[in-house]
N, CA, C and O atoms as CSV, one atom per row, in Angstrom:
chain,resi,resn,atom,element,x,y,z
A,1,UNK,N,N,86.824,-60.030,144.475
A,1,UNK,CA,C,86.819,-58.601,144.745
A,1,UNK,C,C,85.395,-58.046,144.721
A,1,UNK,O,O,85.046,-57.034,145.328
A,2,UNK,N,N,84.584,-58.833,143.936
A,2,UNK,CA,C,83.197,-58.078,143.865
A,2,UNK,C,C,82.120,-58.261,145.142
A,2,UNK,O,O,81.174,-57.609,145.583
A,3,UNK,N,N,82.735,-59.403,145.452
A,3,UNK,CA,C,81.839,-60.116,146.918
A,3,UNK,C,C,82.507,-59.682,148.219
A,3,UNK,O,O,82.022,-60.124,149.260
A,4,UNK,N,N,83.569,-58.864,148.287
A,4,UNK,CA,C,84.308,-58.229,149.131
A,4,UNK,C,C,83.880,-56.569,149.339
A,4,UNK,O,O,83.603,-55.957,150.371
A,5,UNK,N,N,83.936,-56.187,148.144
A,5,UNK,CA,C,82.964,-55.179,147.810
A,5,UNK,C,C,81.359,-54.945,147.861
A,5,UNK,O,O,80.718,-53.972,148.257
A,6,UNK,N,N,81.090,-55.740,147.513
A,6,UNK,CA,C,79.437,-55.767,148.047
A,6,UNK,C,C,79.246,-55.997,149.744
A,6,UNK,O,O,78.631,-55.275,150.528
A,7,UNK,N,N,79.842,-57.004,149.962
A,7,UNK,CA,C,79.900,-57.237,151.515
A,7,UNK,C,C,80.769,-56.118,152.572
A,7,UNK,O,O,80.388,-56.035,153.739
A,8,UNK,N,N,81.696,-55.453,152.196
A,8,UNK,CA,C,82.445,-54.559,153.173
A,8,UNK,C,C,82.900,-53.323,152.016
A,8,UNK,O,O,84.068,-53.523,151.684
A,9,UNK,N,N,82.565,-52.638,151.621
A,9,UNK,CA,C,82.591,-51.642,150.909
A,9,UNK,C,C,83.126,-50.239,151.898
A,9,UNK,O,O,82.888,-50.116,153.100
A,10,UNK,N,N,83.888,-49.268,151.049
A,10,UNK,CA,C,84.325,-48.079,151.228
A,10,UNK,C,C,83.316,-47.409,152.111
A,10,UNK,O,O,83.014,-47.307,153.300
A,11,UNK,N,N,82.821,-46.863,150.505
A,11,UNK,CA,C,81.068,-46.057,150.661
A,11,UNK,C,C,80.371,-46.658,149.965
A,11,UNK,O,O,80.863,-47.451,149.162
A,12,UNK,N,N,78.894,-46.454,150.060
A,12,UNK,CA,C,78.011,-46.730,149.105
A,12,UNK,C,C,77.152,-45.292,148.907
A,12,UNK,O,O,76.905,-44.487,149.805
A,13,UNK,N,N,76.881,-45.217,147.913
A,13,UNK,CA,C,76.561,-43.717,146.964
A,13,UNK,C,C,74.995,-44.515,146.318
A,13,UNK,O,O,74.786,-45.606,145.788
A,14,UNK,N,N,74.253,-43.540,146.624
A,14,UNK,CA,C,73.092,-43.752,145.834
A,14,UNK,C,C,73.110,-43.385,144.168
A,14,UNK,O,O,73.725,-42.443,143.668
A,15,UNK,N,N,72.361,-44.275,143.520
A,15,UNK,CA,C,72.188,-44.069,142.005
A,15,UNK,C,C,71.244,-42.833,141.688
A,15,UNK,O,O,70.762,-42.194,142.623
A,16,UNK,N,N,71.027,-42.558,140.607
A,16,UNK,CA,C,70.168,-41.646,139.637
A,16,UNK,C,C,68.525,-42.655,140.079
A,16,UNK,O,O,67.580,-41.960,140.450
A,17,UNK,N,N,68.312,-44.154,140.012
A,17,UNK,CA,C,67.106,-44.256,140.239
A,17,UNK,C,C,66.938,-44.884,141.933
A,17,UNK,O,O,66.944,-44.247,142.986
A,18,UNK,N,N,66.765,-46.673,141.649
A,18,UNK,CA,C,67.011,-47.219,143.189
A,18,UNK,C,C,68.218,-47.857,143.695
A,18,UNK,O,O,68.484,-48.158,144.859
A,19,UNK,N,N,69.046,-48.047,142.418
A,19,UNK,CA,C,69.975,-48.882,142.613
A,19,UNK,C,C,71.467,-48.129,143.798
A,19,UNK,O,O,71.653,-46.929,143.998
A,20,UNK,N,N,72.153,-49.089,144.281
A,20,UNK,CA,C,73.072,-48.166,145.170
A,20,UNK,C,C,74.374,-48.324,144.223
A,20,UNK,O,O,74.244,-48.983,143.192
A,21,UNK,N,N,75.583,-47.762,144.525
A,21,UNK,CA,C,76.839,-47.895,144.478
A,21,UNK,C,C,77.771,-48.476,145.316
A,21,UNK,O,O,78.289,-47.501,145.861
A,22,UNK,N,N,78.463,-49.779,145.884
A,22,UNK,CA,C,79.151,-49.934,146.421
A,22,UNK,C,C,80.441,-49.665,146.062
A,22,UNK,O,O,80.695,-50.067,144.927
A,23,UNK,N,N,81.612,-48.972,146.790
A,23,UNK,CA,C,82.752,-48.522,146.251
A,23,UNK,C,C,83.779,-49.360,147.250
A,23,UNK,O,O,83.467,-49.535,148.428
A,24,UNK,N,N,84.804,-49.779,146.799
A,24,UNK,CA,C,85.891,-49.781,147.675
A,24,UNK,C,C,87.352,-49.902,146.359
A,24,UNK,O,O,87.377,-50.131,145.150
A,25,UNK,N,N,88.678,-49.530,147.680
A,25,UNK,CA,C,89.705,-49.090,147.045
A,25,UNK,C,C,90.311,-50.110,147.314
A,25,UNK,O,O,90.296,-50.593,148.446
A,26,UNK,N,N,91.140,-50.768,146.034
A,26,UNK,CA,C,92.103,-51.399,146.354
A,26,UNK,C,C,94.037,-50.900,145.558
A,26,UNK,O,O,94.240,-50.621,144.377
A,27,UNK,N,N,94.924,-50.937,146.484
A,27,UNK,CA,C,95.804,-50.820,146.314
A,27,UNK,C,C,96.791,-51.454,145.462
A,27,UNK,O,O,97.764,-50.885,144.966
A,28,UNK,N,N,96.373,-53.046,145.285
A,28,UNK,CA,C,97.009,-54.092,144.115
A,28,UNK,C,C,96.218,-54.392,143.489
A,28,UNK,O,O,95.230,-54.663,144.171
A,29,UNK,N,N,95.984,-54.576,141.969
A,29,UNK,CA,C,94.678,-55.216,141.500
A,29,UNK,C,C,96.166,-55.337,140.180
A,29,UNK,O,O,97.157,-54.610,140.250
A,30,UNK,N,N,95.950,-56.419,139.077
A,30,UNK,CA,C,96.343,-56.789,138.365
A,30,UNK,C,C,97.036,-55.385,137.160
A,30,UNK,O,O,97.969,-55.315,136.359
A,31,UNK,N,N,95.931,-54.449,137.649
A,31,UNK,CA,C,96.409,-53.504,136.827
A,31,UNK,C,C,96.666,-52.287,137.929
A,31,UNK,O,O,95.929,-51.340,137.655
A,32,UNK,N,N,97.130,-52.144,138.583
A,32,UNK,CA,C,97.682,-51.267,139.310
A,32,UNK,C,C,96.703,-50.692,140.413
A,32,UNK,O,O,95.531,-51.014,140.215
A,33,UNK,N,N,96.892,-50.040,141.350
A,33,UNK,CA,C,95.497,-49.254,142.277
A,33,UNK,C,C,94.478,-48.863,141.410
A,33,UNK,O,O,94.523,-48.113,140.434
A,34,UNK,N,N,93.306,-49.643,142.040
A,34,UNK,CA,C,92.179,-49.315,141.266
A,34,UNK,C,C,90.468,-49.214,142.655
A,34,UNK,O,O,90.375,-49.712,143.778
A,35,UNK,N,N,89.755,-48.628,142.102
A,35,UNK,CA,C,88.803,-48.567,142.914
A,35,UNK,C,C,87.661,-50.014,141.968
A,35,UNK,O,O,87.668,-50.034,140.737
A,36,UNK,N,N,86.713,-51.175,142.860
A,36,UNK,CA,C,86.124,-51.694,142.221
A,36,UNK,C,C,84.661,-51.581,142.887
A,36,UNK,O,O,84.293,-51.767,144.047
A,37,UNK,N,N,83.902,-51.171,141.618
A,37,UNK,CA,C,82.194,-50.576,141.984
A,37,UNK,C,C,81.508,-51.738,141.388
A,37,UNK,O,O,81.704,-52.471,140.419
A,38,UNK,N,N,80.524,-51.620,142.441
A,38,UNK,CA,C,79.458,-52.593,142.101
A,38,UNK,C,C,78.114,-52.007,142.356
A,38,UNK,O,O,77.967,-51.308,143.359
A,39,UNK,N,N,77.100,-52.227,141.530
A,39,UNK,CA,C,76.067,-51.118,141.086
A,39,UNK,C,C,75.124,-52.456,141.264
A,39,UNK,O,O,75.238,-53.454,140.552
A,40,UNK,N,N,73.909,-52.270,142.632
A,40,UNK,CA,C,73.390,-53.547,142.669
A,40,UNK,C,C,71.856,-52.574,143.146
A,40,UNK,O,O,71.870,-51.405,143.532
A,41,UNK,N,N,70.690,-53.406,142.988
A,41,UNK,CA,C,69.623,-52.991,143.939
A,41,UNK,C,C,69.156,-53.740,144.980
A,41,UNK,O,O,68.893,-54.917,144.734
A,42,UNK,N,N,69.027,-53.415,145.851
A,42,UNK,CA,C,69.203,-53.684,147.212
A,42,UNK,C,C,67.612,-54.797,147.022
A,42,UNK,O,O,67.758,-55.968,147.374
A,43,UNK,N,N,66.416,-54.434,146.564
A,43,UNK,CA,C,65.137,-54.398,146.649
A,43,UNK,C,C,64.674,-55.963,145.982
A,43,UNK,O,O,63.808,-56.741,146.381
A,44,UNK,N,N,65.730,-56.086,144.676
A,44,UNK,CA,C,65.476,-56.703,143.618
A,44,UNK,C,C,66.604,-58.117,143.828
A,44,UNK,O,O,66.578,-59.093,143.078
A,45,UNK,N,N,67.522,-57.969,144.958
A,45,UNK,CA,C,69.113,-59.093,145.360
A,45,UNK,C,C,69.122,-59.210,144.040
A,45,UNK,O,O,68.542,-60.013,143.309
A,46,UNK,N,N,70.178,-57.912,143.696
A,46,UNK,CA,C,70.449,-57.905,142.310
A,46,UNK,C,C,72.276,-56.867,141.822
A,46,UNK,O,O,72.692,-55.715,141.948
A,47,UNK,N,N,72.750,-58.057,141.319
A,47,UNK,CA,C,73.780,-56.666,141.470
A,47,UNK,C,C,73.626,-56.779,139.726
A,47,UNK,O,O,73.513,-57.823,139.083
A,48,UNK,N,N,73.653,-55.692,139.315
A,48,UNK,CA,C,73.759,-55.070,138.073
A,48,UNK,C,C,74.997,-54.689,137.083
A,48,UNK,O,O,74.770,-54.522,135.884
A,49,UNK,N,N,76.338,-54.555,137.625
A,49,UNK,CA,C,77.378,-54.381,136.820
A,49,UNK,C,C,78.430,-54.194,137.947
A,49,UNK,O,O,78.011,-53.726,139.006
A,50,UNK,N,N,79.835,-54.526,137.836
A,50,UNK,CA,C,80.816,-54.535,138.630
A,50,UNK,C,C,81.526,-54.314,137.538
A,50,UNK,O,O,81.359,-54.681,136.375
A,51,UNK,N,N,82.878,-53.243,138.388
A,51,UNK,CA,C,84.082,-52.638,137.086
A,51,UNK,C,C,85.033,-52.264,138.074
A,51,UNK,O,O,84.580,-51.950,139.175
A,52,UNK,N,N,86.541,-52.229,137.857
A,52,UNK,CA,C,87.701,-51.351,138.311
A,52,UNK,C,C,87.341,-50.284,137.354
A,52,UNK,O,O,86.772,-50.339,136.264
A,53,UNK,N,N,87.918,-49.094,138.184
A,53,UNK,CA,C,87.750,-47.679,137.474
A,53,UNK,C,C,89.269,-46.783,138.172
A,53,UNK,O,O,89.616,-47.381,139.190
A,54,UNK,N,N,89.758,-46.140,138.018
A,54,UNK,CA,C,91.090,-45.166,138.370
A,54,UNK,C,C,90.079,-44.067,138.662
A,54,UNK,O,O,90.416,-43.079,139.315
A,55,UNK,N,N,88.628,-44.246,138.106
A,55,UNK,CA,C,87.851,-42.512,138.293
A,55,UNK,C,C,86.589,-42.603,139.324
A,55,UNK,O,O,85.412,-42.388,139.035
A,56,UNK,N,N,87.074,-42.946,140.495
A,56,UNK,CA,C,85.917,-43.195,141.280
A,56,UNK,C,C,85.138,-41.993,141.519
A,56,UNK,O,O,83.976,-41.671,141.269
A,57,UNK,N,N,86.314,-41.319,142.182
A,57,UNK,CA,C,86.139,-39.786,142.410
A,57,UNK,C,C,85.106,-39.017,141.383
A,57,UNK,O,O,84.899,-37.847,141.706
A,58,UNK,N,N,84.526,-39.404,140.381
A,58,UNK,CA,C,83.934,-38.560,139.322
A,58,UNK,C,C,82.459,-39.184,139.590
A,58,UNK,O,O,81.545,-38.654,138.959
A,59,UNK,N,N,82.145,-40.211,140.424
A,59,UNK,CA,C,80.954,-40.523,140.671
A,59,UNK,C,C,80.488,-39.713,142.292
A,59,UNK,O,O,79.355,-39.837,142.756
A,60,UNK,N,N,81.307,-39.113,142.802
A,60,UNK,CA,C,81.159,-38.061,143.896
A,60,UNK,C,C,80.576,-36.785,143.237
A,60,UNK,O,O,81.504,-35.987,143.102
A,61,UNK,N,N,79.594,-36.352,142.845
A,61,UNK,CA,C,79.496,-35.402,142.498
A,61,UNK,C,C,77.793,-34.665,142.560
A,61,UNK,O,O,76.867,-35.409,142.236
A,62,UNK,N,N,77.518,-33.410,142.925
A,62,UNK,CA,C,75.929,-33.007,143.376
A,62,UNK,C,C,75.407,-33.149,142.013
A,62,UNK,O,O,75.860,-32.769,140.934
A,63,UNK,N,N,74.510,-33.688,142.278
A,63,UNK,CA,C,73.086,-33.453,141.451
A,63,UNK,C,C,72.734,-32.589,140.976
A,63,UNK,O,O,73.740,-31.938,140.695
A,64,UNK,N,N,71.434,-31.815,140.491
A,64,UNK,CA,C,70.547,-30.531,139.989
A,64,UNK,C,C,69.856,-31.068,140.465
A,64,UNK,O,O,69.777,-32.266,140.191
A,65,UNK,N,N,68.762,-30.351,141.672
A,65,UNK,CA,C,68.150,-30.359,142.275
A,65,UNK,C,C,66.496,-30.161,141.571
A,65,UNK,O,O,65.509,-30.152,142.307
């Protein structure tokens, strides 16, 4: 799921520094519909942390400018 996600992703959402967000949704996952993110930097061929979350939606959100 994480190499499915990194490779064909939802969206990808930029981080707080360089790193991106890859998002995608899946409908069966062991524990029920879950979205699985993978938080990698593009710069560094580095992925940094992968997780199912139910709260994807809460990483959509504006900044302070």
């Amino acid at each position: 799921m994480i190499l499915e996600t990194f490779e064909r992703p939802d969206y990808v959402i930029k981080g707080f520094k360089r790193e991106l967000l890859a998002i995608k949704h899946y409908t069966e996952t062991p524990v029920g519909p879950k979205d699985m993110i993978v938080v990698y930097r593009e710069d560094k061929d580095l992925v940094i942390i992968a997780f199912l979350t139910s709260k994807a939606h809460k990483l959509f959100w504006e900044r302070d400018k």
